[in-house]
N, C-alpha and C positions, 0 to 999 in steps of 0.2 A: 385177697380178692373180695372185692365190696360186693352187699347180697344187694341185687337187683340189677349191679352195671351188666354192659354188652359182655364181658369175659364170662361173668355167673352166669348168664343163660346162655352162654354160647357152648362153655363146659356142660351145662347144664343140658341143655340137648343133645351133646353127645352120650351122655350118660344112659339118658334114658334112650334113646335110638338101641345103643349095644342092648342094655336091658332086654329092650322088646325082642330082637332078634333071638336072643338067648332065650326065649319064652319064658324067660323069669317076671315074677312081679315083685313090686318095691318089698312085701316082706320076706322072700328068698334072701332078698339083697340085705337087708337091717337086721337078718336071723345069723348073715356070715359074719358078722363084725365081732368080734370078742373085748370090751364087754358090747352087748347086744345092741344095736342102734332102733330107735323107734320107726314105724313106717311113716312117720308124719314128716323127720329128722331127713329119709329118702326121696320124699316128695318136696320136699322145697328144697332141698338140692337143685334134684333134676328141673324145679322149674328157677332157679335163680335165685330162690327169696333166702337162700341158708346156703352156699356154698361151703365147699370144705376149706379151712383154714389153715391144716396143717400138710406137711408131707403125712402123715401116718395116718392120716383120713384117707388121702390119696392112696395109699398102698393097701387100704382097706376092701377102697374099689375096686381097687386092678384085678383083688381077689376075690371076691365076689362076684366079679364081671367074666374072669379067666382073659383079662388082657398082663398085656407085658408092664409089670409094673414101671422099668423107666422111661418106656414110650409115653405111658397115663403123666408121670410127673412132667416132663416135657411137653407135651402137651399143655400141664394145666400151670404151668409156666409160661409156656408160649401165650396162654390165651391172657397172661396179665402183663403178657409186650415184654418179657423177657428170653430173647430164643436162643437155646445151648447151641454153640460154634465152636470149632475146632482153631485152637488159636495157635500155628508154628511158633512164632515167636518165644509165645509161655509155654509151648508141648502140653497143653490141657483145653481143656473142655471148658469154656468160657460162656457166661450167659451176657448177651447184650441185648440193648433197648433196643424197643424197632424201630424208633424213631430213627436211628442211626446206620437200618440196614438197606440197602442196597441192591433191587431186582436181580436177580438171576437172565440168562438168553431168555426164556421162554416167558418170564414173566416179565421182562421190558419189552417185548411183541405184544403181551396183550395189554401193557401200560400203554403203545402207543398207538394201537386200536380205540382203545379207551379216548385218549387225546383227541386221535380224531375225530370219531362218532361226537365229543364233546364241541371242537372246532367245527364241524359242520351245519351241527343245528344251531352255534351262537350267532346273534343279533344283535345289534346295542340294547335293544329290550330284555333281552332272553341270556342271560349270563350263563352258560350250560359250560362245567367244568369234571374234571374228568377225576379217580381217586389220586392220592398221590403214591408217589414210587415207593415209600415206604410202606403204606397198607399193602400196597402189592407184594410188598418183599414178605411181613407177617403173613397175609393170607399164601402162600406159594409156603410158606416155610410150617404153615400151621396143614395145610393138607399133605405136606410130605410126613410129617409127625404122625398123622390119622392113616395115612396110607401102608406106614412100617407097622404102625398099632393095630390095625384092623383087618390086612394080607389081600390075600387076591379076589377073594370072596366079596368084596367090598368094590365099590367106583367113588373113588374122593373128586372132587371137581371145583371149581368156583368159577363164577362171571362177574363180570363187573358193570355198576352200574351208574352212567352220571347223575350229578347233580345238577340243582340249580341253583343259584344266590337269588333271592326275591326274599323280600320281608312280609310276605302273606303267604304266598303259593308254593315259596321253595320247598327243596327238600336234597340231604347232602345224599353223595357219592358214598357210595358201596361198593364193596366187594362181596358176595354172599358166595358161601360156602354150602353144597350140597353134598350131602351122605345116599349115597342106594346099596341097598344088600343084593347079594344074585338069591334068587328063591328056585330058579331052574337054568339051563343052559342061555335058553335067551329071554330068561324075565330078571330086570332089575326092580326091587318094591326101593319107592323114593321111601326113606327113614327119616333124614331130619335134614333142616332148613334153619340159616342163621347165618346174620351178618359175621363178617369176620370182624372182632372185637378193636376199637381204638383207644385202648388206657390213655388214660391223661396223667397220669403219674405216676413215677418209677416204684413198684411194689418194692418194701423193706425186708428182706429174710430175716424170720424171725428169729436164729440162732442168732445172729448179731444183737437182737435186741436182749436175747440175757446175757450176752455175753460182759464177763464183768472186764470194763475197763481197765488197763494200765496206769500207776502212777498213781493209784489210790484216788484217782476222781470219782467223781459221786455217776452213780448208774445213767443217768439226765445227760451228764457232759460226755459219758462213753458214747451213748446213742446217736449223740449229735454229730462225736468226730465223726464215725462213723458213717453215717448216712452220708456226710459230705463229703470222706474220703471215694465214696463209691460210686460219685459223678465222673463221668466224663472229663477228659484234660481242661478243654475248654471251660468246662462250666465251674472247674472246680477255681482253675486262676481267676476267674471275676471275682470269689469268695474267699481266695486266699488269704486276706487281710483280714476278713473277720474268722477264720479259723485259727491264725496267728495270734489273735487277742483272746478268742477260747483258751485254749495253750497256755498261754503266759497267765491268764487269771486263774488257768484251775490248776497251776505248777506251785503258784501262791496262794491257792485256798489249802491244796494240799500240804503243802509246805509249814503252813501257821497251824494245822490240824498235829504236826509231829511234835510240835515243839512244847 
């Protein structure tokens, strides 16, 4: 999670929302971390500029926060566009890119509200475009995460918001996601506000990145099979050839290193 994208502040406001509600302040929260977290280390969390890095920062919150530790990890997965799915096929629990997912019934109704409200106001001047089916699919899949993690006591929600294509005036299509806590039977206090996050690139888990290679390649060449084993079918046969020639050159670096 990079510190400042839309995922850091969008974790990042949830963070601090639960905070609040728990009438904790950030040194409650950096007093529960064993060893001891700084209150400055909790403040640029919750605003974006220091996200947490690992899983075991992540499970540091949950504790601190008193939420359900793998609801927080899914989440703060989901918000870097990878969202755990139940996969029959492989009988496990699969994380995929959002790019790749797919609206739900209720969330392809307000995709194609969105479309329309989009199609009504467009003009040849006024290019007004609506989010795509995919944001839809992470925003729906990122408020069910916050809804399991948060209970009844909470209202998770999102709207969506069009765009415009113009090289001065525009401005893109949203989906924003809204947090309210119930404070009484019929008061909701709004908590926090934020786009629903669009990664631009497949976050790497970082166990694979120490994970020591097979075949005695050098740490560089494990990282790389790697990463490219863990594309998509399509994406990966455009690259097939050059992960073919990694292979065979590090079959032969390692090869001439034995002898």
């Amino acid at each position: 999670m990079k510190s400042g994208s839309g995922s850091a502040v969008a974790f990042g406001r949830v963070l601090q929302a639960v905070r609040k509600h728990l009438s904790k302040n950030q040194a409650d929260v950096a007093s529960s971390f064993g060893p001891k977290l700084s209150v400055a280390a909790v403040s640029m969390a919750e605003s974006g500029n220091r996200p947490p890095k690992t899983e075991a920062i992540v499970r540091g919150y949950a504790a601190a926060l008193e939420l359900d530790e793998d609801a927080l990890l899914d989440l703060w997965w989901a918000m870097q566009g990878m969202v755990a799915l139940e996969s029959e096929a492989e009988e496990r629990v699969v994380k995929q890119w959002w790019r790749e997912l797919r609206p739900g019934l209720d969330a392809s109704l307000d995709l194609h509200r969105a479309e329309t409200a989009a199609k009504t106001k467009w003009t040849p001047n006024d290019d007004y475009y609506a989010p795509s089916a995919a944001l839809f699919a992470l925003a729906d899949a990122i408020c069910g995460i916050l809804t399991r993690m948060l209970g009844n006591s909470w209202k998770v929600s999102y709207k969506a918001e069009i765009g415009l294509r113009e090289p001065f005036d525009g401005y893109l299509a949203v989906v924003n996601i809204k947090l309210q806590a119930q404070v009484s039977d019929e008061s909701l206090e709004m908590m926090a506000t934020f786009a629903c996050p669009e990664p631009a690139t497949r976050p790497f888990p970082a166990e694979l990145m120490r994970a020591k290679p097979q075949g005695g390649s050098s740490p560089d060449v494990g990282w790389i099979f790697n990463a490219l084993m863990s594309m998509p079918a399509r994406e990966r046969a455009a690259v097939a050839g050059f992960i073919h020639g990694l292979r065979e050159g590090s079959s032969l670096y390692g090869a001439g290193e034995d002898k």
